[in-house]
C-alpha positions as a Markdown table, in Angstrom:
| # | Residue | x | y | z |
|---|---|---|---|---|
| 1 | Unk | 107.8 | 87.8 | 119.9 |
| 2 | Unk | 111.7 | 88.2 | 119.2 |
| 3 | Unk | 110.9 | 86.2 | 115.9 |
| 4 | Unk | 108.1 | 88.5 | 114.5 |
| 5 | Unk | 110.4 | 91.6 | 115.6 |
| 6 | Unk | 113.2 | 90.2 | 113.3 |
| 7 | Unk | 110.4 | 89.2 | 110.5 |
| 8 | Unk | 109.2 | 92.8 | 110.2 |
| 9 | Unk | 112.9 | 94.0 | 110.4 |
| 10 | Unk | 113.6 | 92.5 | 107.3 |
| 11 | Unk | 110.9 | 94.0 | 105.7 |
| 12 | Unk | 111.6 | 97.2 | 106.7 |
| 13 | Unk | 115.1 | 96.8 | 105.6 |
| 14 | Unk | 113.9 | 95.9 | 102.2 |
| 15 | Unk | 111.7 | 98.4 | 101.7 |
| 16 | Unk | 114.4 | 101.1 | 103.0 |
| 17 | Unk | 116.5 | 99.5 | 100.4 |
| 18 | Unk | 114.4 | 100.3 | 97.6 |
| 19 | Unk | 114.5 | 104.4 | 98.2 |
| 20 | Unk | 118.5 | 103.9 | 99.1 |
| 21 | Unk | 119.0 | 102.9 | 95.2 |
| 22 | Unk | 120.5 | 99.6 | 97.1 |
| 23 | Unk | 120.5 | 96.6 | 94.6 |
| 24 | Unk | 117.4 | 95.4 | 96.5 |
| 25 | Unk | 114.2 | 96.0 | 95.3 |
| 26 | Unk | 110.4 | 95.7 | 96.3 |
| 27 | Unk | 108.0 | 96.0 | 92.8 |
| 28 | Unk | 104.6 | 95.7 | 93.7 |
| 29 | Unk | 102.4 | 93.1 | 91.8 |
| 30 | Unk | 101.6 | 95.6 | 88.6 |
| 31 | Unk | 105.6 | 96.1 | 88.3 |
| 32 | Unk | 106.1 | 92.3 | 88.0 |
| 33 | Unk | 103.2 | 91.8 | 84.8 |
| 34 | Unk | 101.0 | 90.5 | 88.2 |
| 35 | Unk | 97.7 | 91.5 | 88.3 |
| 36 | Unk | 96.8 | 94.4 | 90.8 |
| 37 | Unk | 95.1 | 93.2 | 94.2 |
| 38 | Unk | 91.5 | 93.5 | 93.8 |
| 39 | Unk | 90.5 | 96.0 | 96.7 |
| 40 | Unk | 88.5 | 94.4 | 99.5 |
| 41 | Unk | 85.6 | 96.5 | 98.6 |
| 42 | Unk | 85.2 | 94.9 | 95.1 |
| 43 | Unk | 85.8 | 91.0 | 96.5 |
| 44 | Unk | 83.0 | 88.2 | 97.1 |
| 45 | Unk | 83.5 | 87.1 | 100.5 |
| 46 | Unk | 82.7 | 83.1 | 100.2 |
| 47 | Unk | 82.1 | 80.1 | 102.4 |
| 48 | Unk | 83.1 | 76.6 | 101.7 |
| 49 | Unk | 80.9 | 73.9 | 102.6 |
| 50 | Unk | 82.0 | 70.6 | 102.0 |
| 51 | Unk | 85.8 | 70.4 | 101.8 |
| 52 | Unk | 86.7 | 66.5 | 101.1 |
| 53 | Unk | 88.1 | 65.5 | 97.8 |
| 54 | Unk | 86.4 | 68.0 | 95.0 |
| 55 | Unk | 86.1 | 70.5 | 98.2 |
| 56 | Unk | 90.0 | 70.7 | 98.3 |
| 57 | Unk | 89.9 | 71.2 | 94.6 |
| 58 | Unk | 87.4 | 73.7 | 94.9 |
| 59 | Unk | 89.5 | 75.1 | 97.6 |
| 60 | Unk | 92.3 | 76.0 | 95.2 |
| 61 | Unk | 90.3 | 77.5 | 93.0 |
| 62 | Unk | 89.0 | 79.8 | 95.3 |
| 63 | Unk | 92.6 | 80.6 | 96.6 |
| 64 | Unk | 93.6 | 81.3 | 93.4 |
| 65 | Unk | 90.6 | 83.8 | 92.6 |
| 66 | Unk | 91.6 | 87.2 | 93.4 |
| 67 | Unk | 87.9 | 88.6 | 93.3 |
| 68 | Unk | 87.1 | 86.0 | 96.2 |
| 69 | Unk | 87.9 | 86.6 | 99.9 |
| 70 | Unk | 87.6 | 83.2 | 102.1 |
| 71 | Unk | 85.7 | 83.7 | 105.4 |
| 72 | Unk | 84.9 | 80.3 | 106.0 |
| 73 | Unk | 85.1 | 76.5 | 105.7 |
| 74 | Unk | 82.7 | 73.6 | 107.0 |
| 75 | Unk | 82.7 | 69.8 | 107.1 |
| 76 | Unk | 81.1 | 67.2 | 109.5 |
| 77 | Unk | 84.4 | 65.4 | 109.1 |
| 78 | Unk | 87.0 | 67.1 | 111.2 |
| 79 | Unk | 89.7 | 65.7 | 109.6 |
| 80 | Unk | 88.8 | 67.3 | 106.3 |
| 81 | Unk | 88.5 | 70.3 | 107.9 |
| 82 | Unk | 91.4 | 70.5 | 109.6 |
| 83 | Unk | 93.8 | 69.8 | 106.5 |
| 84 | Unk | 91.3 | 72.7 | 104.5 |
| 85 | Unk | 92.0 | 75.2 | 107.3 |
| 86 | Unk | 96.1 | 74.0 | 107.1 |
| 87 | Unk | 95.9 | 74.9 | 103.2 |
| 88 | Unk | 94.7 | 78.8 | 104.1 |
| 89 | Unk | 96.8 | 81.2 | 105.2 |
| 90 | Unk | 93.8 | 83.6 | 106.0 |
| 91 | Unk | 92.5 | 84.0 | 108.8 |
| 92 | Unk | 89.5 | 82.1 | 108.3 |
| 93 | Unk | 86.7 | 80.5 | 110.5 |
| 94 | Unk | 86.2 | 76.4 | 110.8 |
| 95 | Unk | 82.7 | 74.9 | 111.4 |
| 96 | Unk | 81.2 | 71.6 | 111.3 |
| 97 | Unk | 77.6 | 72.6 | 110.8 |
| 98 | Unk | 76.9 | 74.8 | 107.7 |
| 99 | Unk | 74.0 | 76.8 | 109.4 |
| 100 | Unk | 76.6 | 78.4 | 111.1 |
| 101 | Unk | 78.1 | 80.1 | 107.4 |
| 102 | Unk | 74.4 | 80.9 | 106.1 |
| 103 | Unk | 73.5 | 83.2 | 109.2 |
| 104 | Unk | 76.8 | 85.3 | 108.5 |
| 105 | Unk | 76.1 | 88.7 | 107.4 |
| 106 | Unk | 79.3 | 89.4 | 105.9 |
| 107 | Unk | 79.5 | 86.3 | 103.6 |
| 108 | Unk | 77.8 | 87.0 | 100.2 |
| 109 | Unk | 78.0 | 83.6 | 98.5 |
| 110 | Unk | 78.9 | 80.2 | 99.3 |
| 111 | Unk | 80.6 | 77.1 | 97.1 |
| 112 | Unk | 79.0 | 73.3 | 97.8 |
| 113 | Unk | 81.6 | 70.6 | 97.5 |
| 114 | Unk | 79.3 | 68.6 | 99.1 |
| 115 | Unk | 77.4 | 65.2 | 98.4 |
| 116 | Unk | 74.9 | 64.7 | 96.2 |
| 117 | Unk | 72.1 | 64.5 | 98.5 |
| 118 | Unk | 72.7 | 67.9 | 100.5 |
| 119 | Unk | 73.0 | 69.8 | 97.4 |
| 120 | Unk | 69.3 | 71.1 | 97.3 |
| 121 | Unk | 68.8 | 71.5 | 100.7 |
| 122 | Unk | 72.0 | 74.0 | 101.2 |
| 123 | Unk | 71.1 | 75.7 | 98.0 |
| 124 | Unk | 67.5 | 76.7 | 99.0 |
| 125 | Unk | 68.4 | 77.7 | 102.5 |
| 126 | Unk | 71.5 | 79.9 | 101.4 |
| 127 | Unk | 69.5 | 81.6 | 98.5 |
| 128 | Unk | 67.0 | 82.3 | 101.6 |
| 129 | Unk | 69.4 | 83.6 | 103.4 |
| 130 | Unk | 70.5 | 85.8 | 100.5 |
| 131 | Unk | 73.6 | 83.8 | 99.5 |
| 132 | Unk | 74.2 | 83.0 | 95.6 |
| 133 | Unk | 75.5 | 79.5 | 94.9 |
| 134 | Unk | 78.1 | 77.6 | 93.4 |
| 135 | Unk | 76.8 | 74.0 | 93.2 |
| 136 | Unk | 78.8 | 71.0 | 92.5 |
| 137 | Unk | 77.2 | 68.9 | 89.4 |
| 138 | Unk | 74.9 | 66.9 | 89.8 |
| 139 | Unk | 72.6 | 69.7 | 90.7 |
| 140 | Unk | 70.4 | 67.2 | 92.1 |
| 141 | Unk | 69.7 | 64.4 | 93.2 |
| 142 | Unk | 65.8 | 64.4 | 92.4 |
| 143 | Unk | 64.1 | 65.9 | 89.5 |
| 144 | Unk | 61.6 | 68.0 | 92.0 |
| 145 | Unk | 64.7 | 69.3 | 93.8 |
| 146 | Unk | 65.9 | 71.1 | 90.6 |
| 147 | Unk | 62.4 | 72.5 | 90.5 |
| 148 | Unk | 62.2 | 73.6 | 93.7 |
| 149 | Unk | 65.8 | 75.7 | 93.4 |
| 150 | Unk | 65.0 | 77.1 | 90.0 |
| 151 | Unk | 61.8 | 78.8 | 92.0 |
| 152 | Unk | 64.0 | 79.6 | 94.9 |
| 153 | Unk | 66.4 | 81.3 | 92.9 |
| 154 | Unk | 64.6 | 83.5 | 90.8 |
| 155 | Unk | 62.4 | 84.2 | 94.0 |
| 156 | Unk | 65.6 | 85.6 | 96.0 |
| 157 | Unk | 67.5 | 86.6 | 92.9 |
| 158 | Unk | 69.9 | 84.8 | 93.2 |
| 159 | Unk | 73.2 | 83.4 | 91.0 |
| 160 | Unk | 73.6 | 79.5 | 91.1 |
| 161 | Unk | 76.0 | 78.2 | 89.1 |
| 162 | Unk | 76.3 | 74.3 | 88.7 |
| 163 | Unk | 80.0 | 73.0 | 88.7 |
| 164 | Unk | 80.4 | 71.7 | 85.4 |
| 165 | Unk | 84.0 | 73.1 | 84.0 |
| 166 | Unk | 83.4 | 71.9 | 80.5 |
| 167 | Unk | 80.8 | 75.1 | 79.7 |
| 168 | Unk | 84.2 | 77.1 | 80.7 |
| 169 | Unk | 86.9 | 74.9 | 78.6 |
| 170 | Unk | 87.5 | 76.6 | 74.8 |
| 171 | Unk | 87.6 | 73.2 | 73.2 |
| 172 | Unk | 84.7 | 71.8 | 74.6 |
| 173 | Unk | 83.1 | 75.1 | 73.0 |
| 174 | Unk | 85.1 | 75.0 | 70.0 |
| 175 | Unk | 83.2 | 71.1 | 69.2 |
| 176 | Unk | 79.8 | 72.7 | 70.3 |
| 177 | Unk | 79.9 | 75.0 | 68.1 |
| 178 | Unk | 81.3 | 73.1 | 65.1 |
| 179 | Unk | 78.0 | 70.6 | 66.1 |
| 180 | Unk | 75.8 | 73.6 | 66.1 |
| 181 | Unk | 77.0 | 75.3 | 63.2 |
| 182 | Unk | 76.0 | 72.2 | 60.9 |
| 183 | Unk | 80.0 | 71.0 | 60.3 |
| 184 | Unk | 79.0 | 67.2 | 60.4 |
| 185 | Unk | 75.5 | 67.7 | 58.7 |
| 186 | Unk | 72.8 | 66.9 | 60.9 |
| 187 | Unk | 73.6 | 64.8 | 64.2 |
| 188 | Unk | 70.8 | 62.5 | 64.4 |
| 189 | Unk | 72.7 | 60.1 | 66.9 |
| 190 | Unk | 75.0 | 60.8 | 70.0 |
| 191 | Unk | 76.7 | 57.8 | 71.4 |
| 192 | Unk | 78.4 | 58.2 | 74.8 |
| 193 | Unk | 80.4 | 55.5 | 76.3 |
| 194 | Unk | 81.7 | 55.0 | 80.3 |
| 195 | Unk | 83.1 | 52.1 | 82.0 |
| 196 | Unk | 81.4 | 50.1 | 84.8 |
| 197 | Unk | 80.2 | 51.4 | 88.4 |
| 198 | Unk | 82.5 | 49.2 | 90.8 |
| 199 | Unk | 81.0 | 46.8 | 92.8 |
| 200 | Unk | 82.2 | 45.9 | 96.6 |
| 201 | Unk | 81.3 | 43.0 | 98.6 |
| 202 | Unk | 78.5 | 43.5 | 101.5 |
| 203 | Unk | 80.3 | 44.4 | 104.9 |
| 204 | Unk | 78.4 | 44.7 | 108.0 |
| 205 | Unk | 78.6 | 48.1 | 109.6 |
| 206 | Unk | 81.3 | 49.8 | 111.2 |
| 207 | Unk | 81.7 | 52.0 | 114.6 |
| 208 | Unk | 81.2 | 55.6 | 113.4 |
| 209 | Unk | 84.7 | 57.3 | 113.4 |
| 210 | Unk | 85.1 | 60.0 | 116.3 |
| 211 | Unk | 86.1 | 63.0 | 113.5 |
| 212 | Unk | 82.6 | 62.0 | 111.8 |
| 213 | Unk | 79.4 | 63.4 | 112.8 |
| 214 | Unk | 77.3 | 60.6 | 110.4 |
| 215 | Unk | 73.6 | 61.8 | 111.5 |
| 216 | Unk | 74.5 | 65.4 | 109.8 |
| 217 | Unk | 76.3 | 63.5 | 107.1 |
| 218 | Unk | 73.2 | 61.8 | 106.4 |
| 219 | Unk | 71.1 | 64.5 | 106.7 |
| 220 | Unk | 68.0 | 64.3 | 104.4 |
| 221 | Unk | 68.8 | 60.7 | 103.5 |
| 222 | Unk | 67.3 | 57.5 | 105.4 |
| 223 | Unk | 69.6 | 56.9 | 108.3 |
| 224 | Unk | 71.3 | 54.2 | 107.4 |
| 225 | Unk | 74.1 | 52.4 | 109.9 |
| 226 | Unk | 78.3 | 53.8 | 109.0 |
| 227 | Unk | 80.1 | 52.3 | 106.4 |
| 228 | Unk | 83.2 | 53.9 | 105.1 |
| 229 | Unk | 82.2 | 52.8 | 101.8 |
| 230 | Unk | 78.8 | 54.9 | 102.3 |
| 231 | Unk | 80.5 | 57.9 | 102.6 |
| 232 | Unk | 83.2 | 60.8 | 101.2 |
| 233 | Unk | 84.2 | 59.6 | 97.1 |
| 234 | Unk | 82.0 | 56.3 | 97.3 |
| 235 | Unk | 78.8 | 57.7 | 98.2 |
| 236 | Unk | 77.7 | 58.2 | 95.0 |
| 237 | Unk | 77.2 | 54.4 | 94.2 |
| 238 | Unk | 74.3 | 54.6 | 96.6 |
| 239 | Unk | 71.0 | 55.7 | 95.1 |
| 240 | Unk | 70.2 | 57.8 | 98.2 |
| 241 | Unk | 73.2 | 59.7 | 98.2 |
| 242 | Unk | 74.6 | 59.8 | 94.6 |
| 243 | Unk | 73.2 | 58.4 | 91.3 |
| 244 | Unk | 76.3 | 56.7 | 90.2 |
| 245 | Unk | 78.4 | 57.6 | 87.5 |
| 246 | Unk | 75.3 | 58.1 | 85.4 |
| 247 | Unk | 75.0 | 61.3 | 87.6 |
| 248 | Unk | 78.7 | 61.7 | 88.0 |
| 249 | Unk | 80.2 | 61.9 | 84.3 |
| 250 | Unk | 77.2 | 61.5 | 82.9 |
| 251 | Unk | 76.1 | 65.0 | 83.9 |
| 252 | Unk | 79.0 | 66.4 | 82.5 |
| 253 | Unk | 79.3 | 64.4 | 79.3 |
| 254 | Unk | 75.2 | 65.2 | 79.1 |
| 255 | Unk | 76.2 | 69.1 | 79.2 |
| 256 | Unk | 78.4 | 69.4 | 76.3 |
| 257 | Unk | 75.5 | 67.0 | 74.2 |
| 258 | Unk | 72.9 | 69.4 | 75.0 |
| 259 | Unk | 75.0 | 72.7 | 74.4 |
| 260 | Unk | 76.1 | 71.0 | 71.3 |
| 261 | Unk | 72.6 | 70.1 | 69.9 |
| 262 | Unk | 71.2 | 73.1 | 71.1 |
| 263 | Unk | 68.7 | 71.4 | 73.7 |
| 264 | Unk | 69.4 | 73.2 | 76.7 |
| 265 | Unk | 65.8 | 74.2 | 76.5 |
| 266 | Unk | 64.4 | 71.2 | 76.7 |
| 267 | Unk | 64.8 | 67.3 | 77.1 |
| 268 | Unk | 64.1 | 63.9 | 75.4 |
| 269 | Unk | 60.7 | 62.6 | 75.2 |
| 270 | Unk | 61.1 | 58.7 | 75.5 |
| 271 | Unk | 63.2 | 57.0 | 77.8 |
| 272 | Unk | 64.3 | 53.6 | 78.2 |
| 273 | Unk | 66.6 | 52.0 | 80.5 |
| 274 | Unk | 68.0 | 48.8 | 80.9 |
| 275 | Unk | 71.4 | 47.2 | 83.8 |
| 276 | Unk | 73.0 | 44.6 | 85.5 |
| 277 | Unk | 73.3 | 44.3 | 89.0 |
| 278 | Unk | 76.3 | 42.5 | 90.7 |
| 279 | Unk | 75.2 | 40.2 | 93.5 |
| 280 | Unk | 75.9 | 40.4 | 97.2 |
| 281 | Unk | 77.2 | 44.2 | 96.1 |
| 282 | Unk | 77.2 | 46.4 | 98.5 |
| 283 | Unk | 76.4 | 49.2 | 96.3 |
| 284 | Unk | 73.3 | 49.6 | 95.0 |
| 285 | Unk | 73.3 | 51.4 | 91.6 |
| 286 | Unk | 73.7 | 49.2 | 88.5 |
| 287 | Unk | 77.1 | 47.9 | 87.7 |
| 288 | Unk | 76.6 | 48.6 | 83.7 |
| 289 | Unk | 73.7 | 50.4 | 82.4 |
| 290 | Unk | 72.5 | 51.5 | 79.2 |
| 291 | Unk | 69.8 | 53.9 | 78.4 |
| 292 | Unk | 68.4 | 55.9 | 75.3 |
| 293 | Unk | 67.0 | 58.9 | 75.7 |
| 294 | Unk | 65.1 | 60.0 | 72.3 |
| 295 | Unk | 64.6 | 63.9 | 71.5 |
| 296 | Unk | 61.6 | 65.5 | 69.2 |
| 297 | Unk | 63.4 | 69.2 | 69.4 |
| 298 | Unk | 66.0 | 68.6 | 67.7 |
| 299 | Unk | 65.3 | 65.1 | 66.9 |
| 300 | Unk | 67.9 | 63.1 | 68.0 |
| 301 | Unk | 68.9 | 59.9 | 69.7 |
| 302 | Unk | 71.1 | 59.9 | 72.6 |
| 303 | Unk | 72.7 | 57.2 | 73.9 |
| 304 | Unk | 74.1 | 55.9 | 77.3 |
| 305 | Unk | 76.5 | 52.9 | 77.4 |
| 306 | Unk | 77.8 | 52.0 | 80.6 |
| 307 | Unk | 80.2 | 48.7 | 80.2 |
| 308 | Unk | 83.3 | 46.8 | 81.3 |
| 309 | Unk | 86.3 | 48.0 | 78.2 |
| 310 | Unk | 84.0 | 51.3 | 77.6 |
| 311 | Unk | 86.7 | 54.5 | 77.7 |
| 312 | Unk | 85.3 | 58.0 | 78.2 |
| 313 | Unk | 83.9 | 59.2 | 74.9 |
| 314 | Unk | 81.3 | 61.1 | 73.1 |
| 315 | Unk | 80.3 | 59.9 | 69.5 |
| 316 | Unk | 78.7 | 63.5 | 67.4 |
| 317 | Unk | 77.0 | 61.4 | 64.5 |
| 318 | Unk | 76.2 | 63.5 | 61.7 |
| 319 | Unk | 75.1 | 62.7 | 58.0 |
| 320 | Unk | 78.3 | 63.8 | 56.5 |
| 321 | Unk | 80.5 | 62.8 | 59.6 |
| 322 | Unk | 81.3 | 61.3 | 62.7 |
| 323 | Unk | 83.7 | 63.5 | 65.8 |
| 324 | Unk | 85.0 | 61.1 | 68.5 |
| 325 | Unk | 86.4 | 62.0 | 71.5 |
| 326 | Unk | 86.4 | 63.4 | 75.2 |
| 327 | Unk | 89.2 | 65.9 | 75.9 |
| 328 | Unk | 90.3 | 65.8 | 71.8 |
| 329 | Unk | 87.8 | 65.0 | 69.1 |
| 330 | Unk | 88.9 | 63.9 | 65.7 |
| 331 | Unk | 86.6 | 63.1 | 62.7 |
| 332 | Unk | 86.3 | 59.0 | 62.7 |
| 333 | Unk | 84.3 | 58.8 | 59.4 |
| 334 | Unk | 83.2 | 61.6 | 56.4 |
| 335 | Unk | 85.1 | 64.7 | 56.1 |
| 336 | Unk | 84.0 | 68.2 | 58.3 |
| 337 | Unk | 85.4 | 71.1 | 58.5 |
| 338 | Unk | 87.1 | 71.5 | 61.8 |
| 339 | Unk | 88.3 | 75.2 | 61.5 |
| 340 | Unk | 87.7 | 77.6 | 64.3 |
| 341 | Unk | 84.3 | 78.8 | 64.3 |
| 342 | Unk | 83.1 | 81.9 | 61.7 |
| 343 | Unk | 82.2 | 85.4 | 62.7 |
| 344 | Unk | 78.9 | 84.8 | 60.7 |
| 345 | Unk | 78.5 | 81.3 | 62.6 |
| 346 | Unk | 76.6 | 80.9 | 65.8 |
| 347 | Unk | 79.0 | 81.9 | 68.7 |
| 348 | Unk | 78.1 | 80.1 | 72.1 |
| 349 | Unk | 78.6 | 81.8 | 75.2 |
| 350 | Unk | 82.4 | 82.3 | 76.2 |
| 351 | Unk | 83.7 | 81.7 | 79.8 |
| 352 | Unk | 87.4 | 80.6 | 80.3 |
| 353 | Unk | 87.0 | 80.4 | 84.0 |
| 354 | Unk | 83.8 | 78.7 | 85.6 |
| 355 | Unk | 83.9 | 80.0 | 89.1 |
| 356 | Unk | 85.7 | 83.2 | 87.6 |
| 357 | Unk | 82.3 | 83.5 | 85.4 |
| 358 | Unk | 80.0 | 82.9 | 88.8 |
| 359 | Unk | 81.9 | 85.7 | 90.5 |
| 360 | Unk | 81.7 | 87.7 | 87.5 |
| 361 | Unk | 77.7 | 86.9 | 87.8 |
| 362 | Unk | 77.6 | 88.3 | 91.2 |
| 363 | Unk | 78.7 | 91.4 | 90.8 |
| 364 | Unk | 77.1 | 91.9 | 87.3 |
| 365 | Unk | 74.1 | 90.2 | 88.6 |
| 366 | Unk | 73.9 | 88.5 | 85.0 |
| 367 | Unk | 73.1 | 84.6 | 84.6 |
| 368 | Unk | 76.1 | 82.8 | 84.9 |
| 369 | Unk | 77.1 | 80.2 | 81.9 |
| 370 | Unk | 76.0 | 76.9 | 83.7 |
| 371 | Unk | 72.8 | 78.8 | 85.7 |
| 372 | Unk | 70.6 | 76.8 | 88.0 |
| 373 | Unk | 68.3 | 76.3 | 85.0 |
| 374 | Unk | 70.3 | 74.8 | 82.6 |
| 375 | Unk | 72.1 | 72.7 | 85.2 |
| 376 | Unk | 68.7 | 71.1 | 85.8 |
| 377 | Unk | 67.8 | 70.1 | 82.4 |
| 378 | Unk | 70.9 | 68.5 | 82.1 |
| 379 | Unk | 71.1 | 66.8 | 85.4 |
| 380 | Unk | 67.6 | 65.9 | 84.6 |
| 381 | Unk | 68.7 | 63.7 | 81.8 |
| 382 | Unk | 70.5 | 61.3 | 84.2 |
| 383 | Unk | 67.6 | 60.9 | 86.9 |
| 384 | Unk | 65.6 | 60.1 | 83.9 |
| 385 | Unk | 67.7 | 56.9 | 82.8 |
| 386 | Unk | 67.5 | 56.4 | 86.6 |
| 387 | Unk | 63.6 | 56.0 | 87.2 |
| 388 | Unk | 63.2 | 54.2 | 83.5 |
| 389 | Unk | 65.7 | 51.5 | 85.2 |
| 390 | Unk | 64.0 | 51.4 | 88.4 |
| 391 | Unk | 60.1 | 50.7 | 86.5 |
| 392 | Unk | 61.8 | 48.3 | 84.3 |
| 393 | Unk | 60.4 | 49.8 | 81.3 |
| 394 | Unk | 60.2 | 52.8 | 78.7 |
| 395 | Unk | 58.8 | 56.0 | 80.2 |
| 396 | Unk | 57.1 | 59.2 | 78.2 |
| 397 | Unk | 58.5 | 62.6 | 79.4 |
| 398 | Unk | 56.5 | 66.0 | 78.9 |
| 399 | Unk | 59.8 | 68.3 | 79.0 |
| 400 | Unk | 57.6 | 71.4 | 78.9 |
| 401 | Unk | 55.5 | 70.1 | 81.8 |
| 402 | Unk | 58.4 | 68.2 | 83.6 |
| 403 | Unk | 55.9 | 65.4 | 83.7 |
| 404 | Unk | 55.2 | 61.6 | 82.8 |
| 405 | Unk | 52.2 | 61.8 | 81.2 |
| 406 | Unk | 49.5 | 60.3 | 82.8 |
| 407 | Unk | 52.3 | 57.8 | 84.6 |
| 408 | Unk | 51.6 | 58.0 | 88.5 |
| 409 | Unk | 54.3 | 55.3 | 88.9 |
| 410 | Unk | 57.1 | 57.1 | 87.2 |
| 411 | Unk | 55.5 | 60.4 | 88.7 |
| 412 | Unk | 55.8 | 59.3 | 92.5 |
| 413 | Unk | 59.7 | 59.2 | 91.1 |
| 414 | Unk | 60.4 | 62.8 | 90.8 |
| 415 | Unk | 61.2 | 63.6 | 94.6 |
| 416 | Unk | 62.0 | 61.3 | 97.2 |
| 417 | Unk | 60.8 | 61.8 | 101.4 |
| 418 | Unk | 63.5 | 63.8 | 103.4 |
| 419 | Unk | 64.4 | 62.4 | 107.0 |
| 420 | Unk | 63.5 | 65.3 | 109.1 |
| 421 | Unk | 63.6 | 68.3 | 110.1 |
| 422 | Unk | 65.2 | 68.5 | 106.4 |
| 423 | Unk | 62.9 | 69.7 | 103.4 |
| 424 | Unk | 62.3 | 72.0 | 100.4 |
C-alpha cells in the first residue's frame, strides 16, 4: 500500500510540474510523433489460443497492435501459459481449454498459434460463435477441412486470415508483381528448393508431464501415447498433426508462387510425388521429398525439391530470364527489368502489416489479403504432394471441382476421421 501511495505521488508531482513551467514535463503520445491511443471503443478485443513458440511471436504482435485489446490467453501446457500471461501487463484472463474464450461475449476475434491439426476445428467453432479468425498457416491439415471453413465463413460472415507474412512484406510483392507483369517473359517453370525433414531415432513413450493436458492436446487426432518429440515445434513431422515442412515452408514459399503466377484461383492438374523414408525414424513424414505439381491455367510447372545441401529458394524461370532467391532475388540468367512496378502495370494488393490488415478487415468488414479462400488453395498445394506420396503414384486434380477424377483412392484422402466428440 505505502508503495502504490509513493508510485501515484510521483505522478502527481509530474504532472503538477508540467502547469508549474518546472523543467519536467509530461507530452502525451501525439506530442512525442507517437501515435494517439486508439479509444477502447474502436479496439478488437482478441483471444490467444495457442501460445507456444509462434504463439509468443504472435503475442508480440498483438501487444504491439494498438487497434487490438487482449482479453485472453489459452494453452493445454501450463507452462506456456504461464510465461504468455508474465509477458502482459493487462489484466488478462488464463485458460487451458479454449471453449472457455469462444463463449465470451466481449471477445470479437481470436488468433490460432496452435497445431496444425486443431486449426479447423477452432476456426469453425469460433466463426459459429461469431468470432473472426486469424489462422496460423497451414490452414489445414486436410483438403475437406479448408472446404468446410470456406462454407463456415461465408455462412457467419466472418474474416479469416491465414498467417502467411509474406502477402504483407513489400518485396515479396515487389517480385510478384515483376512475375506478373511479364519482366522475365513467360515463367513456364518454378523450382523451389528446402532441406531435409529431420529424422529422430524411435523412443518408447514417456510419462505425460504434469503442466500437459495430452488428451486435449491431441484432440481430433488418434490418441497416441506422449512423446516430447510428438508435441510443441516437432509435431509437425507427424502426418496426423503436421505435414512436414512441405506444409510448414512449403505453404508459404507456395503463396508467393501462386500470387506471382496469378493462380490463386485455382490449382495444378497433375501431381506426382516421390521420398525417402529414414528407418527406425520416429517421425513419420518423408525425410526428402520431391513433387511436381503441373498447372493448365497458367500453364506452368512447379516444382518441390526437398534434399540434404537444398537452401531456401524459389527459382522464377521465365523465357527471357531467371530470379533466384528467398528474402532477395537477383536475376541468375537473361536480363529483366527489375524497376519498381509501373502505374500502368498490374498492382497487387498492398498490406505492410498482416495482422494490421486482419484488424483492418474486421472493422471494414472487407476480405483480408491472405482470406480463408486463398489460404486454402495454397495450403491445398502441399496436401496434394502429400496424398500423391502416400498412393505411390501420379494423381489428376479437378481444381474447379476440388476432386480426383474418378480416383476413389486418392478421394478417401481429402479428410481424415476425427477422434471424438471433435468434428466439422
Amino acid at each position: 500500500m505505502q508503495r502504490s501511495r509513493t508510485l501515484w505521488n510521483r505522478r502527481r508531482f509530474l504532472q503538477y510540474s508540467a502547469f508549474s513551467g518546472g523543467p519536467v514535463l509530461l507530452l502525451g503520445r501525439q506530442a512525442m510523433g507517437q501515435p494517439k491511443p486508439t479509444p477502447p471503443s474502436q479496439q478488437v478485443t482478441v483471444g490467444l489460443i495457442g501460445v507456444g513458440g509462434r504463439g509468443m511471436g504472435l503475442l508480440e504482435s498483438i501487444l504491439q497492435e494498438r487497434r487490438c485489446r487482449l482479453a485472453a490467453l489459452c494453452d493445454v501446457d501450463k507452462q506456456h501459459l504461464a510465461a504468455a500471461a508474465k509477458r502482459v501487463s493487462t489484466p488478462c484472463q488464463t485458460y487451458t481449454d479454449f471453449r472457455r474464450i469462444l463463449d465470451r461475449q466481449d471477445i470479437d476475434a481470436v488468433v490460432l498459434g496452435t497445431p496444425d491439426h486443431w486449426h479447423a476445428v477452432m476456426t469453425i467453432l469460433a466463426c459459429q460463435a461469431g468470432k473472426d479468425v486469424y489462422c496460423e498457416k497451414p490452414l489445414t491439415r486436410t483438403i475437406g477441412e479448408g472446404q468446410a471453413m470456406i462454407q463456415v465463413a461465408r455462412r457467419y460472415g466472418r474474416m479469416i486470415q491465414m498467417g502467411s507474412q509474406y502477402r504483407s512484406i513489400a518485396r515479396t510483392r515487389q517480385v510478384c508483381e515483376w512475375v506478373r507483369n511479364g519482366r522475365l517473359g513467360k515463367v513456364h517453370t518454378v523450382r523451389m528448393t528446402h532441406g531435409p525433414n529431420p529424422a529422430r531415432p524411435c523412443e518408447p513413450p514417456q510419462p505425460v508431464p504434469p503442466e500437459l493436458d495430452w488428451d486435449m492436446w491431441l484432440g481430433p487426432a488418434p490418441w497416441a501415447p506422449y512423446h516430447p518429440a510428438r508435441c510443441h515445434f516437432t509435431f509437425r513431422y507427424f502426418m496426423d498433426y503436421g505435414s512436414g515442412a512441405l506444409a510448414d515452408n512449403g505453404v508459404h514459399m507456395f503463396g508467393v508462387v501462386s500470387w506471382a503466377l496469378g493462380a490463386d484461383h485455382t490449382g495444378p492438374v497433375r501431381i506426382e510425388a516421390t521420398g525417402r523414408q529414414q528407418p527406425n525414424n520416429l517421425y513419420d513424414v518423408p525425410v526428402e521429398m520431391e513433387v511436381r505439381l503441373e498447372f493448365a491455367d497458367p500453364a506452368c510447372t512447379v516444382l518441390w525439391e526437398q534434399k540434404a545441401g537444398h537452401k531456401l529458394n524459389i527459382e522464377f524461370i521465365g523465357q527471357q530470364a531467371t530470379l533466384s532467391g528467398f528474402w532477395e532475388f537477383q536475376v541468375t540468367q537473361g536480363q529483366a527489368d527489375l524497376s519498381p512496378t509501373k502505374p500502368n502495370e498490374i498492382q497487387l494488393p498492398r498490406s505492410d502489416n498482416h495482422l494490421g490488415n486482419w484488424i483492418e478487415s474486421i472493422q471494414s468488414r472487407q476480405l483480408p489479403v491472405y482470406d480463408v479462400e486463398l489460404g486454402h488453395r495454397v495450403t491445398s498445394w502441399s496436401h496434394l504432394g502429400n496424398i500423391a506420396y502416400r498412393l505411390g503414384r501420379p494423381v489428376r486434380w479437378d481444381p474447379a471441382k476440388e476432386e480426383f477424377p474418378g480416383d476413389e483412392e486418392a478421394n478417401r484422402l481429402l479428410h481424415v476421421a476425427y477422434r471424438a466428440p471433435w468434428q466439422v
